[in-house]
N, C-alpha and C positions, 0 to 999 in steps of 0.2 A: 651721307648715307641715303638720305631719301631720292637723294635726286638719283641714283642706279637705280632704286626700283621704282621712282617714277619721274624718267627721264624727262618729262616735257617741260618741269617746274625749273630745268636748269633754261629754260625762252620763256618759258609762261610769265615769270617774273619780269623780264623786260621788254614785255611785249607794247610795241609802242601800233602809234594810228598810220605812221608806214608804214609797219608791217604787217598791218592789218590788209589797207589799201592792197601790197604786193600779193598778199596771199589771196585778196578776193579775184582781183584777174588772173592773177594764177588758175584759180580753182573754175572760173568760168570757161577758159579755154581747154583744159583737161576735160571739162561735162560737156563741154562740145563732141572732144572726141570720145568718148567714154561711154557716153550715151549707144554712137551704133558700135562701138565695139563689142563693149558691153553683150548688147544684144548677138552678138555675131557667134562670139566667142561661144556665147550659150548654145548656140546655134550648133557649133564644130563639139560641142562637148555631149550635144544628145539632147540639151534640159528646155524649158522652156525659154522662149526670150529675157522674160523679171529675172530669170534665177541669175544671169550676168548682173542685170540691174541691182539686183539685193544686194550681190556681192561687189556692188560698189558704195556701200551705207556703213553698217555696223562693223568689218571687217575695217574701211579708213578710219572710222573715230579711234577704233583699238590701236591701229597702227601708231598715229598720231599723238595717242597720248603713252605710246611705251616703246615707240621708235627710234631712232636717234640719227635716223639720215632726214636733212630738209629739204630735199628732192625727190626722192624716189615715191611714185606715183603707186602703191599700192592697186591688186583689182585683178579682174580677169584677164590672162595671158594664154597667148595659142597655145604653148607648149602644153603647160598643165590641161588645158581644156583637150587637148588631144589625149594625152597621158591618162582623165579621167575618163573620156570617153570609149580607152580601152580596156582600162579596169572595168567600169560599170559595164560595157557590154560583153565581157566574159562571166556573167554572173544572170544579168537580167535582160530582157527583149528591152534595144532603147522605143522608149514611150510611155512606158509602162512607168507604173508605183512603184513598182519593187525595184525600176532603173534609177528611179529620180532619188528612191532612200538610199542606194547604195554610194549616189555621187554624193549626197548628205554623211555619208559618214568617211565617203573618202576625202571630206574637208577636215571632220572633225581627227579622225586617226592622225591626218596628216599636220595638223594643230598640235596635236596631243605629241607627236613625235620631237618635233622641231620646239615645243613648249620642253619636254625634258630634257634635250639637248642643249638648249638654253640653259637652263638651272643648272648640268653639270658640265657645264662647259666642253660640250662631244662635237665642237664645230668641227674640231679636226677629220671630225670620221669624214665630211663631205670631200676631204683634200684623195681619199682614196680614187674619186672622179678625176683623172686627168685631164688639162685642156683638150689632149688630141681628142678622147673619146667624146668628152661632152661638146667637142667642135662636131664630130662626126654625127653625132647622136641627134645633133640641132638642124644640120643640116638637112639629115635626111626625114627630121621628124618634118622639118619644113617643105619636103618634096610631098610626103604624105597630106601634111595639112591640106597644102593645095590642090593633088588629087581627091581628098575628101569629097572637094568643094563641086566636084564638075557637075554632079546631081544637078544642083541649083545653077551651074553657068549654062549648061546644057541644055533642063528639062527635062530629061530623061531619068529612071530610075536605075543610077548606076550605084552600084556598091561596094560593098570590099575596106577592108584594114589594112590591107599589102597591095604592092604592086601586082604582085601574081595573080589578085581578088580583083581588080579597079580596071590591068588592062582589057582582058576577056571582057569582063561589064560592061567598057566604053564599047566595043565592038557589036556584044549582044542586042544591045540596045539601041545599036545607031537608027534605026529607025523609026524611033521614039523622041529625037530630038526636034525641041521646039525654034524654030528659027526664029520666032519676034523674042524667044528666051536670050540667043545664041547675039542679037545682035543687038538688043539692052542690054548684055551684056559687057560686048567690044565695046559700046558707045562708055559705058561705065567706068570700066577696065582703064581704058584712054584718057575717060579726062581725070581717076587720080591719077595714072600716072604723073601726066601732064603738069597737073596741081601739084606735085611734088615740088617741084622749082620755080615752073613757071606761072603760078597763081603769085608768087610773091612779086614775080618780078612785071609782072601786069598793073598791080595794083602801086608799085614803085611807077613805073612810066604813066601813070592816072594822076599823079602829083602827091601820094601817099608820104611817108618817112620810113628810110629801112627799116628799124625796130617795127614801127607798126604794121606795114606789108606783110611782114614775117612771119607778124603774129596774126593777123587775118589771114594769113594763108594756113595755117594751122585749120582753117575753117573748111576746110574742101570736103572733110565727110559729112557736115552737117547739109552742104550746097548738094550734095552724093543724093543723101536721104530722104532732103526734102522736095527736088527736082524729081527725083523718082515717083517719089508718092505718090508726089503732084499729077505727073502724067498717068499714071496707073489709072487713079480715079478718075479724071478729064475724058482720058480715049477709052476707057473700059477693060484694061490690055489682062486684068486677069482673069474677062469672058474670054481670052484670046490665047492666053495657055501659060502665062507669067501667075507664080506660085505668090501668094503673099501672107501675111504675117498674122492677117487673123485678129482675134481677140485679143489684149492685153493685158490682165486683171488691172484693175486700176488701184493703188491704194499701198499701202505701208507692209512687210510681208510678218507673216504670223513669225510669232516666237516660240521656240520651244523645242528638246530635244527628238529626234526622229523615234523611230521605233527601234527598240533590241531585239538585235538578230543574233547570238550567239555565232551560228554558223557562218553568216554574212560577214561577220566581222574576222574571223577566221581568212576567209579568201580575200579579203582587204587588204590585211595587213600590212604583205609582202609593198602588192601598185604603192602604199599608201606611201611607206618610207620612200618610195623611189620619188614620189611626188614632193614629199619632205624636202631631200636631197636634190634634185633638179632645182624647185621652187627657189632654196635657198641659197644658192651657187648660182642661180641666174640675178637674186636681188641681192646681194652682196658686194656680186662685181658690178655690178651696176651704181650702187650706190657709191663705193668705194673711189669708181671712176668720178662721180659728179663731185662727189665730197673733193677731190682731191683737185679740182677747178676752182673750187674757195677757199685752200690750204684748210681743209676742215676733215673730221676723222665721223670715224662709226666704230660703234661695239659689235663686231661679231658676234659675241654673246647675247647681248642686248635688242643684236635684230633679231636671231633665234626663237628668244622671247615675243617680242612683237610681233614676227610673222607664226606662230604658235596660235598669239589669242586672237591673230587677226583672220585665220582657218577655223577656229572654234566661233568665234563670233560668225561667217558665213555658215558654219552646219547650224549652228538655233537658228540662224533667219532664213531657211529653207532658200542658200544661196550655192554657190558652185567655190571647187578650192581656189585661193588666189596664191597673188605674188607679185613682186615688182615687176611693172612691165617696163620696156626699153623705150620704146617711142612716146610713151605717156609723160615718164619721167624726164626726158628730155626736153619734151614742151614744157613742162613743170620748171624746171631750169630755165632753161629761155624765156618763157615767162617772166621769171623773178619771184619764185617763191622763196618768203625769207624765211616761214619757217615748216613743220609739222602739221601747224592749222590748217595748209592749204586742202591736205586730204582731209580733212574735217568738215570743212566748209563744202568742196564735195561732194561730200555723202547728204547736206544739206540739198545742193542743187539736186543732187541724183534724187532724193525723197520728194522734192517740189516738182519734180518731172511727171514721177510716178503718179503723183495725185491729179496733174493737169496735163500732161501731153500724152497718154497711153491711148486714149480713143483715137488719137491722129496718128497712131501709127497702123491700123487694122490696114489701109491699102499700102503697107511698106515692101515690097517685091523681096522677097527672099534671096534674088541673083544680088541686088544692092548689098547686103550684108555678105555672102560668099565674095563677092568683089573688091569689098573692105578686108575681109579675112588675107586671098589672095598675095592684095600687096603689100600687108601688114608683113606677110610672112617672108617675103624678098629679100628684106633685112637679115632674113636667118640663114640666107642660101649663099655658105661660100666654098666653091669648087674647088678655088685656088690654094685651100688650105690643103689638099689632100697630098698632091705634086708637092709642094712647098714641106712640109711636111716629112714626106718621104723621102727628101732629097738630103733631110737634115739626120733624120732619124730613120731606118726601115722598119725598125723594128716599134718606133711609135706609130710610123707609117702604117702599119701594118693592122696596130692598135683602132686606127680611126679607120680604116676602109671595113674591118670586119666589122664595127661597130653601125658604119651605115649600113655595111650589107645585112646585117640579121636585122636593123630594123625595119628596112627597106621592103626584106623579103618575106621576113619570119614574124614580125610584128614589134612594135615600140617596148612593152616591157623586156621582150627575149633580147632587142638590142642594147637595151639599158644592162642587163645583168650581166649580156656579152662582155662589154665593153668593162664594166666595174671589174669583172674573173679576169679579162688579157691584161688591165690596169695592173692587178695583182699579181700576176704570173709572171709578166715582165720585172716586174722588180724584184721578185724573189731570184728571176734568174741572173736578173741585173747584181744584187749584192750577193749572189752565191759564188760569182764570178769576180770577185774585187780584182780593179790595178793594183799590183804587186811589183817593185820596184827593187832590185839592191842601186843604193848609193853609197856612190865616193864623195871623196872632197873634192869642193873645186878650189881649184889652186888660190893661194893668196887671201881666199876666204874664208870664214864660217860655215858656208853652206855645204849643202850637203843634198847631190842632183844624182836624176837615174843614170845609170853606167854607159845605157845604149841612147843618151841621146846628150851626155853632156862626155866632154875630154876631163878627165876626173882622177884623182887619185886614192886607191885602191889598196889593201894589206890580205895578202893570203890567209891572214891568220887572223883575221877579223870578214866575219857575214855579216854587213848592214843590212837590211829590209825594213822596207816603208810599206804599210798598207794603206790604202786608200781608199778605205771602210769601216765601219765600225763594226765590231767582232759580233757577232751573233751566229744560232744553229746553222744557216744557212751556207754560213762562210767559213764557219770554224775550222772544216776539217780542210779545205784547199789551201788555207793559209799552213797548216799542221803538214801536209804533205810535202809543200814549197819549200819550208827550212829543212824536214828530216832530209829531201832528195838532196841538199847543200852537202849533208855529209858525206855522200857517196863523191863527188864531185871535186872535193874540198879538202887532201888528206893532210893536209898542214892546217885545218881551223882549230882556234881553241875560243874563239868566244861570236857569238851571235847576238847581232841587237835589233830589239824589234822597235822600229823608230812611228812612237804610234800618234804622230802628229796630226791625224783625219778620223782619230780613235774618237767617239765622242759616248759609245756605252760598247760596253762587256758583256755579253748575259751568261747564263749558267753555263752552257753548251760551249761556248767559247772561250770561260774560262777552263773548265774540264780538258779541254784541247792546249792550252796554254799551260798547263799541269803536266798531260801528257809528256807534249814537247820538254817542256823543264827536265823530264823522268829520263827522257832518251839521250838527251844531251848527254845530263851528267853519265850514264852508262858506257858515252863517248868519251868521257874524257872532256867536252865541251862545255864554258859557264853560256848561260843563258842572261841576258841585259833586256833593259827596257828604256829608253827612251822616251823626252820631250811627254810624259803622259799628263793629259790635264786634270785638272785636280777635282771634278764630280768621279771619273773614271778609278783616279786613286783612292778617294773615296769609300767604293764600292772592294778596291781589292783590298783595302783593309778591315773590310769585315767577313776576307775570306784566311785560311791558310797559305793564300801563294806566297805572299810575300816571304814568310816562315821557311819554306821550303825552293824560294828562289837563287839557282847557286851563283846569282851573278847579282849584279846596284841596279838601281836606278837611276839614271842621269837627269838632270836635268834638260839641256841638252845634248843636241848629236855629237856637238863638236866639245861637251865635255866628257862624253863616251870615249869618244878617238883619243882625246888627248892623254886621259889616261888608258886606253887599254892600248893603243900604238904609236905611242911617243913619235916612232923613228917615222912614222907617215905623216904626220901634222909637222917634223920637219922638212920631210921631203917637198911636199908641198910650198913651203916657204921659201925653198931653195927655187922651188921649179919656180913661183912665183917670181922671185929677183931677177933671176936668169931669162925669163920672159920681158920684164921689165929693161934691162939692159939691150935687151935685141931691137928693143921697141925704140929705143936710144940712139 
């Protein structure tokens, strides 16, 4: 019992001095890169640089000790930092107090969400997000980030939320751009890419060992940040028109709940669940993935909670909303963390940073942190999903292009709600419409296959039908239409069976419909049967009247349906089957 509500004591107890060891390189190589992400993220999200910073302290110890994946790198991520950057700037001017309190409470709301969710286990709701849409949604929130970013790649004051807002800007402005901005930047741009692969494999041909090359090449933003700095300061380049970082308070961040807005918190709300709900569907699968490289599991429920107190814990420490990031947690893994301490340890480096290296970052170029954002976000951008996609599905196809286009065009929450409404819409029209099947026998067997695509044996005086959904309002009356039209069709039926082997719930609506049907039957002359039903389903019809009022059994199976209500067809079948078998002879 104690170890669910305080999951760390199921490692804390065998925490041994290698896994202390793993988890402190671990946690070094994450503060390497954590450190300018950190800062960047803040950067894309509106807030000051610390507020990324902060939100890599208190938010990892909480994770840590109520977590239950041993990888996933808790902290600031693009998406969310986009996400909040468009909630807070639908409410306040970014820069402002009243911008910075409202991303303060679109941690804590967003805590407060995903902390209830947890307690009553509502993880389910995020399943409402489909892959297509939240592929759609990522991808294009990943177009937007990047455009964000051109302000700082450029020089110039471009702006805008949407593409509609950012082209024009790039254009307006073109005259405004800073060319020592524009080619610190390519130079930037270039060697992470580069460092992507090719830092590891530099340092491999230097006489390095793969593991370690690897992991020193994970170093490439910190070579980014501090090579920048460096020259900023040396050659003067921000008398020269290169934007930089300024002041950095130096020190540990105050604690304590922000200000109450009644009304603020009102227009929160809505961003904040979305922020919940993204946050929590990107570190899940995340984790999910990593865990499942160590044959090892995670609570749903239990991250819920953890990412809950680890959003409450960044609103007291006047930090920005977090979540598992992808590339953090991956170095985290590759690294070799062995357990939850690594985010602990951390939020230790992140704190020893804040008190000693903040002064050295005052000449940090603001294009170096847009250039980290950049190609942080590559990883988010896949095209190929869309074609692929809609070659499978159109109609999810459909789902994921509207969902980049309203975010693309109209703005990131309108494409988030898009996408969650066609999520919905699609499946209501999806099970309003069930596969509807009459089956025969196939010969010689048990089974029992649709008419129009197996060679089957058939009784005029028996309707089989299989649906291939579970009955509820939406489907109730297509299925109720499908058997009454039998009768028109059918003037030799006398029994109908609904073979309800994909049946997995009933609801009110659908059995009302299934009442019906019973009522018209018998007015036919027709009994009405039921079929293979599984036993939550029977269950539930046992605490109504149908059964009572059902002029026909229940079978067990199909083929003890057939056998009794048409002998002369389950022998037919056996003949046809013999007679088959002799030719085959």
């Amino acid at each position: 019992m104690q170890t669910r509500f305080l999951p760390f004591l199921t490692w804390a107890r065998h925490y041994s001095r290698s896994d202390l060891s793993n988890d402190l390189i671990a946690a070094a190589v994450v503060t390497i890169m954590l450190i300018p992400q950190g800062m960047a993220y803040a950067m894309l999200a509106g807030l000051p640089p610390q507020a990324g910073l902060y939100g890599a302290m208190l938010p990892l110890v909480l994770y840590a000790a109520f977590g239950t994946s041993r990888a996933l790198a808790v902290g600031p991520v693009a998406v969310v930092a986009l996400m909040t950057a468009a909630a807070a700037g639908s409410v306040a001017q970014t820069g402002t107090e009243h911008y910075h309190l409202a991303a303060l409470w679109l941690a804590l709301l967003s805590g407060g969400i995903m902390l209830i969710m947890g307690v009553f286990r509502l993880g389910f709701i995020a399943s409402f997000l489909s892959h297509p849409v939240i592929s759609g949604f990522i991808t294009a929130a990943g177009i937007l980030i990047a455009a964000s970013q051109l302000r700082h790649l450029l020089g110039a004051e471009i702006s805008g939320k949407t593409l509609p807002q950012v082209i024009p800007s790039v254009f307006a402005n073109s005259a405004d751009i800073s060319v020592v901005t524009v080619v610190f930047a390519v130079a930037i741009l270039a060697f992470l890419f580069w460092s992507r692969a090719g830092l590891a494999h530099l340092l491999q041909q230097m006489g390095l060992s793969a593991p370690l090359a690897k992991l020193l090449g994970k170093t490439a933003l910190l070579i980014a940040v501090v090579t920048s700095t460096l020259l900023v300061w040396a050659l003067g380049l921000n008398e020269r028109g290169i934007a930089i970082l300024g002041d950095v308070p130096r020190g540990l961040p105050e604690f304590g709940l922000p200000a109450v807005d009644l009304g603020l918190l009102q227009l929160l709300i809505a961003p904040a669940a979305m922020i919940a709900i993204v946050g929590y569907v990107e570190s899940i699968s995340i984790a999910q993935t990593l865990a499942a490289k160590k044959r090892d599991s995670v609570d749903p429920d239990r991250e819920l909670v953890a990412l809950g107190l680890a959003n409450l814990g960044a609103g007291v420490s006047n930090a920005m909303p977090v979540t598992g990031g992808l590339s953090r947690s991956i170095v985290n893994y590759d690294a070799g963390a062995a357990t939850p301490a690594a985010g602990a340890i951390t939020a230790v480096f992140i704190a020893m940073a804040l008190l000693v290296l903040t002064p050295l970052m005052y000449f940090l170029p603001r294009v170096t942190l847009a250039a980290i954002i950049v190609v942080a976000v590559l990883s988010l951008l896949d095209f190929r999903a869309l074609p692929r996609t809609w070659a499978y599905s159109r109609a999810d196809g459909a789902a994921m292009a509207a969902t980049m286009a309203f975010t693309l065009f109209v703005g990131v929450e309108q494409g988030l709600m898009a996408g969650v409404g066609l999520s919905l819409v699609l499946f209501l029209y999806r099970t309003s419409r069930p596969h509807m099947a009459v089956v025969g026998q196939v010969p010689g067997t048990e089974h029992f296959r649709n008419i129009e695509r197996h060679d089957v044996v058939t009784d005029d005086q028996v309707y089989s039908i299989r649906v291939d959904e579970s009955l509820y309002f939406p489907n109730a009356r297509a299925l109720e239409d499908k058997i009454i039209q039998s009768l028109s069709h059918r003037p030799a039926l006398r029994h109908v069976v609904l073979q309800c082997t994909a049946v997995n719930y009933i609801d009110a609506s659908a059995l009302e419909s299934l009442e019906a049907v019973n009522e018209r039957l018998q007015t036919a002359g027709v009994e009405f049967h039921l079929s293979e039903v599984k036993g939550p389903v029977m269950d539930q019809l046992k605490r109504s009247h149908f059964l009572d009022d059902l002029t026909g059994r229940i079978f067990l199976t199909q083929f003890d349906a057939m056998t009794a209500l048409s002998p002369e067809m389950t022998q037919r079948c056996k003949e046809r089957a013999r007679c088959e078998t002799l030719l085959e002879r």
